[in-house]
N, CA, C and O atoms as a GROMACS GRO file, in nm:
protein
  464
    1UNK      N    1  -3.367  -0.898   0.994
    1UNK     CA    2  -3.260  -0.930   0.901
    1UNK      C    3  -3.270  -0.847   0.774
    1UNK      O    4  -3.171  -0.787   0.733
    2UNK      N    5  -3.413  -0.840   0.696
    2UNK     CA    6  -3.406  -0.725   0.565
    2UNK      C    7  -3.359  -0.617   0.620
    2UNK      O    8  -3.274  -0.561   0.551
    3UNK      N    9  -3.388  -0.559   0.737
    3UNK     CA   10  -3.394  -0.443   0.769
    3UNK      C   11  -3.229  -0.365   0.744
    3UNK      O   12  -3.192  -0.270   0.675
    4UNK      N   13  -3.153  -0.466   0.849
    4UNK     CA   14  -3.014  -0.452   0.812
    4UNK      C   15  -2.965  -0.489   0.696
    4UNK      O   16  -2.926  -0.389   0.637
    5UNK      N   17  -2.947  -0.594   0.630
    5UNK     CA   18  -2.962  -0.561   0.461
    5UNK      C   19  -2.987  -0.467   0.404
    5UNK      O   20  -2.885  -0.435   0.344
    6UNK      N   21  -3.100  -0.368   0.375
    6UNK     CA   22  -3.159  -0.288   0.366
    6UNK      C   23  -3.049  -0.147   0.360
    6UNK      O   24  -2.993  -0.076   0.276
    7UNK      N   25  -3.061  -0.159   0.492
    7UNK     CA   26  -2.950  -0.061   0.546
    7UNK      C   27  -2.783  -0.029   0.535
    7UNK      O   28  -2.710   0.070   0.545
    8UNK      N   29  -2.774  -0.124   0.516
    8UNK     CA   30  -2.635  -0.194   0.485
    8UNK      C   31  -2.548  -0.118   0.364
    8UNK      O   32  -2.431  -0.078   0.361
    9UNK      N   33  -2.642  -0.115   0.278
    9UNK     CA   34  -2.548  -0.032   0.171
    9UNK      C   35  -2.588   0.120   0.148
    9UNK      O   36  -2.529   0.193   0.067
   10UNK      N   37  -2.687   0.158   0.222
   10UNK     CA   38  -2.667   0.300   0.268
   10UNK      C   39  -2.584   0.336   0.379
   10UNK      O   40  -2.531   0.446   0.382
   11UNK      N   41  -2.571   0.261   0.459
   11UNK     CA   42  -2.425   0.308   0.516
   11UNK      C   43  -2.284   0.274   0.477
   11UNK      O   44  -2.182   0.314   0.532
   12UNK      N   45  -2.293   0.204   0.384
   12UNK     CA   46  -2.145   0.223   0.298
   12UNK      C   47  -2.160   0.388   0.198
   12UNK      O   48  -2.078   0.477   0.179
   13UNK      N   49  -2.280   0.373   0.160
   13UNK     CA   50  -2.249   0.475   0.068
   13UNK      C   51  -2.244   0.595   0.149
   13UNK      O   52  -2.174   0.687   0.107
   14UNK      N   53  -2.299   0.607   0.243
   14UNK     CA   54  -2.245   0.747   0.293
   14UNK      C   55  -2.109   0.731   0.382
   14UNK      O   56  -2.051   0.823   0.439
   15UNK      N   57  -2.080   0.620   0.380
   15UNK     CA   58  -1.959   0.676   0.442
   15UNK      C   59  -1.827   0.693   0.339
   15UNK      O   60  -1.718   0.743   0.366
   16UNK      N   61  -1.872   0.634   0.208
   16UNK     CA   62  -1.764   0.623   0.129
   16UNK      C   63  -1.681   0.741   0.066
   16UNK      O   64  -1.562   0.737   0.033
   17UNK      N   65  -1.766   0.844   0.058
   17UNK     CA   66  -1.676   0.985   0.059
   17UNK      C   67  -1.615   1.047   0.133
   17UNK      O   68  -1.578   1.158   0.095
   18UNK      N   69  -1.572   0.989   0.299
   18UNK     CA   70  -1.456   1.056   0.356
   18UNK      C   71  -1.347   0.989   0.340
   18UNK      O   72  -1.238   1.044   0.362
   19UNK      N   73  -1.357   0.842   0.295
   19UNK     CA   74  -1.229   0.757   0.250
   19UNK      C   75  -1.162   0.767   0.386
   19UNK      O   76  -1.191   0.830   0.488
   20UNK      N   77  -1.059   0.681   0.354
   20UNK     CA   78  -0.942   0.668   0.511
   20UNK      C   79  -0.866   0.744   0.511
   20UNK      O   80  -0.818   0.815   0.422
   21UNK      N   81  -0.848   0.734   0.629
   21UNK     CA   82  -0.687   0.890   0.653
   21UNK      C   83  -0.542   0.797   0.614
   21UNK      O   84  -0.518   0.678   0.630
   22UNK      N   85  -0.461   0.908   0.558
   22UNK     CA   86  -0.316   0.855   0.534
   22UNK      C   87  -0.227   0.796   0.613
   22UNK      O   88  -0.154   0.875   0.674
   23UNK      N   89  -0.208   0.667   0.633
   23UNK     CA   90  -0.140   0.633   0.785
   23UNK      C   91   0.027   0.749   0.803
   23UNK      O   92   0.096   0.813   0.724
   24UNK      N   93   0.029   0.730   0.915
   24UNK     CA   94   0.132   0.816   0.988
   24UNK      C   95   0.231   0.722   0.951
   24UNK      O   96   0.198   0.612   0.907
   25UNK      N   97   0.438   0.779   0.976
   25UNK     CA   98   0.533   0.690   0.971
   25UNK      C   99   0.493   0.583   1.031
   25UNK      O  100   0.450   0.494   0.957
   26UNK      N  101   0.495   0.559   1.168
   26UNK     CA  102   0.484   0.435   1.265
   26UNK      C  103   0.385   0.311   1.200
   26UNK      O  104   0.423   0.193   1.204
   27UNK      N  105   0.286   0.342   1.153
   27UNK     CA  106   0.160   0.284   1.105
   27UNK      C  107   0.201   0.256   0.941
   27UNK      O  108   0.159   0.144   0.910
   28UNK      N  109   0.252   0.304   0.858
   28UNK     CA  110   0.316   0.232   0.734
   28UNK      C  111   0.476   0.138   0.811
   28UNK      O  112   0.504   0.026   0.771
   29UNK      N  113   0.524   0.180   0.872
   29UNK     CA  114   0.639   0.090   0.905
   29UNK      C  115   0.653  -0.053   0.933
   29UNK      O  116   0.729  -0.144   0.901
   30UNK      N  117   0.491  -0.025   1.048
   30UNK     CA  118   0.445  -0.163   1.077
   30UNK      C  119   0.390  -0.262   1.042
   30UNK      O  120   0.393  -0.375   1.091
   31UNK      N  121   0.316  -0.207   0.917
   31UNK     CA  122   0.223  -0.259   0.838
   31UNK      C  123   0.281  -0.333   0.709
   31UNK      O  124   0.223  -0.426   0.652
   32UNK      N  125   0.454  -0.254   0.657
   32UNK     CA  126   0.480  -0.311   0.576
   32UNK      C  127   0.625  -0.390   0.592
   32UNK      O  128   0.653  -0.502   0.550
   33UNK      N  129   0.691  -0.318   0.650
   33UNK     CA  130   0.804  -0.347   0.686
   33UNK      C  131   0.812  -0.528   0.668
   33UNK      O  132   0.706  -0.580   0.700
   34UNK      N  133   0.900  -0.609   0.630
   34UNK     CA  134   0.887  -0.741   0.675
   34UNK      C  135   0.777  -0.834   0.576
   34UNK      O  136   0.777  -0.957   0.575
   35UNK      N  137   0.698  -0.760   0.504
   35UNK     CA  138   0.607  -0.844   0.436
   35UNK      C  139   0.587  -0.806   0.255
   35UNK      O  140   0.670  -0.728   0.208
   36UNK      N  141   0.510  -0.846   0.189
   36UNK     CA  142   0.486  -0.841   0.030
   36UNK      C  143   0.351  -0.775   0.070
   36UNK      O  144   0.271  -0.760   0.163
   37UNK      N  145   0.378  -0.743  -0.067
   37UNK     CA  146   0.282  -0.651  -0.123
   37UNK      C  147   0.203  -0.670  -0.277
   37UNK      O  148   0.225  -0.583  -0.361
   38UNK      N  149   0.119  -0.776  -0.311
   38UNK     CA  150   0.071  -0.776  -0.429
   38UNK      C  151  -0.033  -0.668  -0.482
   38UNK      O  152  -0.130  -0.627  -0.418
   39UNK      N  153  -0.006  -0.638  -0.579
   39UNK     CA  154  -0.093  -0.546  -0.639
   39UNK      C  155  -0.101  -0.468  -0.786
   39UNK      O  156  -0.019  -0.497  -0.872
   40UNK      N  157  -0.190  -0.379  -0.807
   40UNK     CA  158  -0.147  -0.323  -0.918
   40UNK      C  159  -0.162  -0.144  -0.894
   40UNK      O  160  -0.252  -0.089  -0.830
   41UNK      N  161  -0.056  -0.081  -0.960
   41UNK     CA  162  -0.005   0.016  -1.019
   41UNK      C  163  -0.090   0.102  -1.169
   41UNK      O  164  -0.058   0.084  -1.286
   42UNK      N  165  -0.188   0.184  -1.126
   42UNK     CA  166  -0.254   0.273  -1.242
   42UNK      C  167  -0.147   0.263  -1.414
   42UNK      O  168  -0.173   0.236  -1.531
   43UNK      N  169  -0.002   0.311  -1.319
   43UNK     CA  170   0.106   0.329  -1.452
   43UNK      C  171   0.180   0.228  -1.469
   43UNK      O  172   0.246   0.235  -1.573
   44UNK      N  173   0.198   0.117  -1.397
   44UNK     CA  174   0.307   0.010  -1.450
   44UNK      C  175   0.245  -0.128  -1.467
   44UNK      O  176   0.277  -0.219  -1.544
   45UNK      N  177   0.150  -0.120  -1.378
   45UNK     CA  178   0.070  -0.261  -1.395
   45UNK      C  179   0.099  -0.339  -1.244
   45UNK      O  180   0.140  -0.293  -1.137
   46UNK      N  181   0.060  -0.471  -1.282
   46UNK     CA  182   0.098  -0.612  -1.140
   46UNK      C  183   0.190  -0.542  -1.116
   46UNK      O  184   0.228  -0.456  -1.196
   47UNK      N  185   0.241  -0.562  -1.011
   47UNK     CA  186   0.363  -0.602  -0.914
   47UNK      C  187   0.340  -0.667  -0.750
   47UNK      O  188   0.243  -0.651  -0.676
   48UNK      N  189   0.444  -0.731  -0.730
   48UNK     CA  190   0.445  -0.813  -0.601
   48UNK      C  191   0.596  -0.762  -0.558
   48UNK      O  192   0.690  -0.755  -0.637
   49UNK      N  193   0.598  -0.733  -0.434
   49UNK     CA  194   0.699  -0.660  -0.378
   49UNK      C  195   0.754  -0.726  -0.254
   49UNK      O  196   0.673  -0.729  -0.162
   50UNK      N  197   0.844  -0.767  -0.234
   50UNK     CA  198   0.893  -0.771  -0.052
   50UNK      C  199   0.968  -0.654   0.014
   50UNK      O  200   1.045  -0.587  -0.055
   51UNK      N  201   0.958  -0.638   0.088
   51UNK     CA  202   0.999  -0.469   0.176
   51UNK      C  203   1.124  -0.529   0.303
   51UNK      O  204   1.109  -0.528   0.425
   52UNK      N  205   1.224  -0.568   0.239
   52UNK     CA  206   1.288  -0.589   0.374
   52UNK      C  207   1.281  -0.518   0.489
   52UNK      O  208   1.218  -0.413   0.473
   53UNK      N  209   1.332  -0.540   0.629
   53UNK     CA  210   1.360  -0.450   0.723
   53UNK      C  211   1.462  -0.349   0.725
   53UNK      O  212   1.467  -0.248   0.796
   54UNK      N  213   1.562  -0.400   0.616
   54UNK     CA  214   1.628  -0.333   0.627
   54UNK      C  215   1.651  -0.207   0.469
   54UNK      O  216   1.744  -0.139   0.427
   55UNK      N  217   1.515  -0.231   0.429
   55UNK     CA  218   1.508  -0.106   0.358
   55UNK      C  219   1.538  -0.148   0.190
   55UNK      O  220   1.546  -0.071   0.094
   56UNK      N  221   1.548  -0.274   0.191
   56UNK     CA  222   1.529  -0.305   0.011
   56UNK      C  223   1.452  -0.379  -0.001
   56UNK      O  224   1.408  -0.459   0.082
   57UNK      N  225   1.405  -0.350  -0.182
   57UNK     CA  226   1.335  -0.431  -0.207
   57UNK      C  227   1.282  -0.523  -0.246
   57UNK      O  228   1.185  -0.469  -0.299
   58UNK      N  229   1.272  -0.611  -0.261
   58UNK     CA  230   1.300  -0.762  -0.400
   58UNK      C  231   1.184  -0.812  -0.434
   58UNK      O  232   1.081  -0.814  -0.367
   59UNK      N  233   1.203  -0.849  -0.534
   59UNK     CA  234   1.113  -0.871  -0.612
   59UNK      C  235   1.118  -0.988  -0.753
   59UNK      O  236   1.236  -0.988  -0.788
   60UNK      N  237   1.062  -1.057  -0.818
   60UNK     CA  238   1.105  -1.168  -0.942
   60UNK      C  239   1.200  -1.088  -1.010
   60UNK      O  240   1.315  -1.123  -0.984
   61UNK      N  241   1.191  -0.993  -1.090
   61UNK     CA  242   1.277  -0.974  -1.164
   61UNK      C  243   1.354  -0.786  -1.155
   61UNK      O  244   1.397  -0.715  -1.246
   62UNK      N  245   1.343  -0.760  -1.010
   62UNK     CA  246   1.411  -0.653  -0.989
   62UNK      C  247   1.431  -0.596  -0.854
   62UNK      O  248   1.344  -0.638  -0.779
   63UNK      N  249   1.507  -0.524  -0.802
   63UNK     CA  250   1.509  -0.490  -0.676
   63UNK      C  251   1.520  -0.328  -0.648
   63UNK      O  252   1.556  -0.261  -0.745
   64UNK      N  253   1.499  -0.276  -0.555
   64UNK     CA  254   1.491  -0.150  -0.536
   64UNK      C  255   1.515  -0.091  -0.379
   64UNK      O  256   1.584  -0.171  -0.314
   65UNK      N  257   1.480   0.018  -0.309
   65UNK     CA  258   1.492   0.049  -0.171
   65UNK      C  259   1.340   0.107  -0.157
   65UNK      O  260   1.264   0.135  -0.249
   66UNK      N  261   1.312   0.120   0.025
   66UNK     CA  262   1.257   0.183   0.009
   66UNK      C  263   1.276   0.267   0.222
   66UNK      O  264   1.367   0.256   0.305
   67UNK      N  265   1.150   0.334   0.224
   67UNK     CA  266   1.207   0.449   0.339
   67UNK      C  267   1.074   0.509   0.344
   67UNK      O  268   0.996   0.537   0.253
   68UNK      N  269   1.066   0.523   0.468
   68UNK     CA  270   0.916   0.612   0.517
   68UNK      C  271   1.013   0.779   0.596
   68UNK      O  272   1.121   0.805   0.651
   69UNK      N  273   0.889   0.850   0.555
   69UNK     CA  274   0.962   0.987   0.561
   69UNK      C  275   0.812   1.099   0.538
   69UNK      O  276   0.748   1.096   0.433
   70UNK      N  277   0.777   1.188   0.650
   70UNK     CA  278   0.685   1.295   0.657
   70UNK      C  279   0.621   1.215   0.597
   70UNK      O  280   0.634   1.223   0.475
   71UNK      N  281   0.509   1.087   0.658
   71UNK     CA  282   0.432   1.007   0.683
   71UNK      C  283   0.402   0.946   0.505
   71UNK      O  284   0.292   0.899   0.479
   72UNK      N  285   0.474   0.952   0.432
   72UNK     CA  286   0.507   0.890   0.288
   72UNK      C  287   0.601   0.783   0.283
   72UNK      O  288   0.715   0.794   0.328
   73UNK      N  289   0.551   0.671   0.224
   73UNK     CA  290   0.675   0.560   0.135
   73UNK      C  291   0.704   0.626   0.045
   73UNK      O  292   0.623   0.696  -0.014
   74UNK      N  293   0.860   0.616   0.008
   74UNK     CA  294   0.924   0.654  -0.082
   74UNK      C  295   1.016   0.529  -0.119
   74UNK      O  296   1.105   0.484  -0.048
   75UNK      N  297   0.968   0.474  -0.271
   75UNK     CA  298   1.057   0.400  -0.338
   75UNK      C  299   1.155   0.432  -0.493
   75UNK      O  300   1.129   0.493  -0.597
   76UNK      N  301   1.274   0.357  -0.445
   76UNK     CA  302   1.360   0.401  -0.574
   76UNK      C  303   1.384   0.275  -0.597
   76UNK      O  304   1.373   0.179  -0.520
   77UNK      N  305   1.433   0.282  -0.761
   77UNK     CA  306   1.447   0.169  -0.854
   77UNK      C  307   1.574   0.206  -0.943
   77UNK      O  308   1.562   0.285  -1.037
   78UNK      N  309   1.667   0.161  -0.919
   78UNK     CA  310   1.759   0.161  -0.998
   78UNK      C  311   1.840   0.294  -0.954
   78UNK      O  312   1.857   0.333  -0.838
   79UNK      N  313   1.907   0.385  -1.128
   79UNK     CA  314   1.881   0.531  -1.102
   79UNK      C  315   1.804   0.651  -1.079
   79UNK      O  316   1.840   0.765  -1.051
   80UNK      N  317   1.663   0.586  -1.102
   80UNK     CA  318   1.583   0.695  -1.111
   80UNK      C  319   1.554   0.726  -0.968
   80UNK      O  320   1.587   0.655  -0.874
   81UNK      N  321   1.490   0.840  -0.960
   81UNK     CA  322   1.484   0.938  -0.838
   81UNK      C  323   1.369   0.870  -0.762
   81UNK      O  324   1.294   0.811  -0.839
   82UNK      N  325   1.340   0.862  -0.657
   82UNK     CA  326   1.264   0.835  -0.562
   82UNK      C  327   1.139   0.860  -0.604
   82UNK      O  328   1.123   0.966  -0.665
   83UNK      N  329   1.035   0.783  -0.587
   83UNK     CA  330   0.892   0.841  -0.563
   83UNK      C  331   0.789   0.803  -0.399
   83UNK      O  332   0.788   0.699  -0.332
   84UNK      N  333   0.708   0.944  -0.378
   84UNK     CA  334   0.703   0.926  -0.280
   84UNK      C  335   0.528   0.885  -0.256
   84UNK      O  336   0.457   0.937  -0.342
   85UNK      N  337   0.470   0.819  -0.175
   85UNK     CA  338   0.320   0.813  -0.177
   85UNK      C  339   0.278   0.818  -0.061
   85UNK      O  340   0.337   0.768   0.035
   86UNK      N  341   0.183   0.873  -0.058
   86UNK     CA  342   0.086   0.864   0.093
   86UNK      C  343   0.017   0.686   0.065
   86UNK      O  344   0.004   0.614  -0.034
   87UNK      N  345  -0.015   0.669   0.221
   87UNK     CA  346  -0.027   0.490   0.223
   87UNK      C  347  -0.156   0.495   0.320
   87UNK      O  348  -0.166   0.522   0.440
   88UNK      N  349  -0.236   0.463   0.239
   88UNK     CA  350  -0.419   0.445   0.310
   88UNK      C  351  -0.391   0.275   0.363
   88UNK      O  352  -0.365   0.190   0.278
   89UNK      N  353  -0.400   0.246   0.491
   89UNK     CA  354  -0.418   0.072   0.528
   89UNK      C  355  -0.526   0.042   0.562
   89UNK      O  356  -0.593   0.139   0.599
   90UNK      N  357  -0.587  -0.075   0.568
   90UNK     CA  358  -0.736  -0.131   0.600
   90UNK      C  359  -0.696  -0.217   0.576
   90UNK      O  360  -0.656  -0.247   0.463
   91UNK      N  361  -0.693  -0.326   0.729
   91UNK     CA  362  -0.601  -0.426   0.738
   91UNK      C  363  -0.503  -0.462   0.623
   91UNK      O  364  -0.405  -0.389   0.609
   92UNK      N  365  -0.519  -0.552   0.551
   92UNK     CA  366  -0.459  -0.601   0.464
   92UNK      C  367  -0.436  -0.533   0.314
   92UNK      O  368  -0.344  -0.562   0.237
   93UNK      N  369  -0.531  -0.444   0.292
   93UNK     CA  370  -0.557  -0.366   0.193
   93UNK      C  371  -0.456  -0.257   0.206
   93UNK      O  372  -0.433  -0.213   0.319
   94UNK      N  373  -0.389  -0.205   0.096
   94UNK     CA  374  -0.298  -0.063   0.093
   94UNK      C  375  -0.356   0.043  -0.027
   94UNK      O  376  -0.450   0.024  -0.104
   95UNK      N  377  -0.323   0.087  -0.022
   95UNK     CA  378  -0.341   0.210  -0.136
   95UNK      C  379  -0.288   0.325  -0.186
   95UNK      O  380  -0.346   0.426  -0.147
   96UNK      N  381  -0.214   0.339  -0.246
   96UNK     CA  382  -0.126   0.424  -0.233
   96UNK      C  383  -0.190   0.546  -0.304
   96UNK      O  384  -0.294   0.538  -0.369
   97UNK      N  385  -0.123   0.651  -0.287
   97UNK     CA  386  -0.197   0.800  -0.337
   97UNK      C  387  -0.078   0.880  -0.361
   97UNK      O  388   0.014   0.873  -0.279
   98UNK      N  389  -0.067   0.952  -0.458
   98UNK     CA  390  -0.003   1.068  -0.491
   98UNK      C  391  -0.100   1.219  -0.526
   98UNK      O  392  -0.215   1.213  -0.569
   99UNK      N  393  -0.044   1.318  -0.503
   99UNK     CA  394  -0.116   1.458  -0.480
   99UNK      C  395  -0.264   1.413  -0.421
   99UNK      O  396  -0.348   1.497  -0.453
  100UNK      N  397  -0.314   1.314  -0.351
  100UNK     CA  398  -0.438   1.306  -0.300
  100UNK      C  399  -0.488   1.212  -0.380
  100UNK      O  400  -0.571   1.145  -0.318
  101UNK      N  401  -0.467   1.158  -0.555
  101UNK     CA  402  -0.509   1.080  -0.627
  101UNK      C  403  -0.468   0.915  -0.596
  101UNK      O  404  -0.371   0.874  -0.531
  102UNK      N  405  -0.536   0.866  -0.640
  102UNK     CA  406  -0.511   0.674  -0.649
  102UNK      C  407  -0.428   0.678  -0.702
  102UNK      O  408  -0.440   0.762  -0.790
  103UNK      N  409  -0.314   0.621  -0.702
  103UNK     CA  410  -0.220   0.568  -0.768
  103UNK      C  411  -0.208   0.433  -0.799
  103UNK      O  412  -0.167   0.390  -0.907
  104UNK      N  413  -0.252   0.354  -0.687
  104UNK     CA  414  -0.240   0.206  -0.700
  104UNK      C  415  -0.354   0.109  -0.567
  104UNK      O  416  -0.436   0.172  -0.500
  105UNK      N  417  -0.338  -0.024  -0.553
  105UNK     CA  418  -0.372  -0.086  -0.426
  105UNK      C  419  -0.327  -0.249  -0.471
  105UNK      O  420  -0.324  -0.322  -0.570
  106UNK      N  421  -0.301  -0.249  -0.354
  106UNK     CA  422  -0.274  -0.407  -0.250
  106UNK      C  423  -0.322  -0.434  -0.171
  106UNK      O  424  -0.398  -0.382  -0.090
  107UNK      N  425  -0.259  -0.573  -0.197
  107UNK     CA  426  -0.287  -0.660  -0.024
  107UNK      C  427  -0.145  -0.704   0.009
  107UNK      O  428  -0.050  -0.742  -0.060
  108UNK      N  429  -0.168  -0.682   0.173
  108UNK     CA  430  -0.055  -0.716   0.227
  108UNK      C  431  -0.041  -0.868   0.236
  108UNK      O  432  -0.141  -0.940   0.227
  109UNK      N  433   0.092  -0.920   0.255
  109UNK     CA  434   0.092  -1.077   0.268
  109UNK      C  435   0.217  -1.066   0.370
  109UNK      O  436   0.327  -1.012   0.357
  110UNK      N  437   0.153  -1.142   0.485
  110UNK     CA  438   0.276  -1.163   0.544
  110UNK      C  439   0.422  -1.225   0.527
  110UNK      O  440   0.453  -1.342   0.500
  111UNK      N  441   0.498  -1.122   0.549
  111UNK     CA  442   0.643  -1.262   0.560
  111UNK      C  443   0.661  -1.252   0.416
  111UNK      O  444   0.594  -1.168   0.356
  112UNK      N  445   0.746  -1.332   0.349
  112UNK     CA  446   0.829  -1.286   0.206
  112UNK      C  447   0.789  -1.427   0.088
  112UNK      O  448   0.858  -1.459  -0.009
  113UNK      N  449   0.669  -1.487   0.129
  113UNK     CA  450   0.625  -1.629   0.052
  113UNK      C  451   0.718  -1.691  -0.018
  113UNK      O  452   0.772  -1.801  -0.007
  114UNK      N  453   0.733  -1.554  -0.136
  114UNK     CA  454   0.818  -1.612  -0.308
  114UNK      C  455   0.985  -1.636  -0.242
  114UNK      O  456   1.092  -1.660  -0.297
  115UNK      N  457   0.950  -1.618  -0.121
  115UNK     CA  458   1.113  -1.648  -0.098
  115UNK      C  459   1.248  -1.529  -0.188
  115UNK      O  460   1.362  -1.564  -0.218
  116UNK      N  461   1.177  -1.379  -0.215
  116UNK     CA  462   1.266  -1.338  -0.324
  116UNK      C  463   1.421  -1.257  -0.196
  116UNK      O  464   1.522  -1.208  -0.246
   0.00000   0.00000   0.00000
């Protein structure tokens, strides 16, 4: 039992510098499509999100679209122009990335809770 203990967090740490690969379209579609998304944002802060199926987004106090495209979510808000992110999943966990950097992370929640 020490032994694996022991061991245990030397194999996190070496594995922690190849990080996860960027899921493909199919694999963000499935993962989010239909469910919320709590989390926080480097530049805006909290947010909790629902992702309809059919491509909007709602939320307490705003709504938006969104669209998978050359294996990126891309969400828009209002007028402003689209932004697009690569989407790291581990089960429930998301992460979003721009130019290769963190941008943000969540957890997925199934189904639309807040009812928005």
């Amino acid at each position: 039992m020490h032994r694996l203990v022991l061991a245990l967090p030397f194999l996190v740490l070496a594995a922690a510098p190849a990080g996860a690969e960027p899921a493909d379209n199919e694999t963000i579609r499935q993962a989010l499509s239909g469910n919320t998304v709590e989390g926080e944002m480097a530049l805006t802060g909290p947010y909790v999100e629902y992702y309809d199926a059919d491509g909007s987004i709602r939320s307490r106090d705003y709504e938006g679209s969104w669209r998978v495209r050359d294996d990126r979510m891309c969400f828009r808000y209002g007028e402003e122009p689209a932004t697009c992110y690569e989407v790291e999943i581990d089960g429930e966990s998301v992460t979003w990335l721009k130019d290769g950097q963190e941008n943000g992370k969540g957890r997925i929640v199934p189904g639309n809770p807040n009812g928005f």
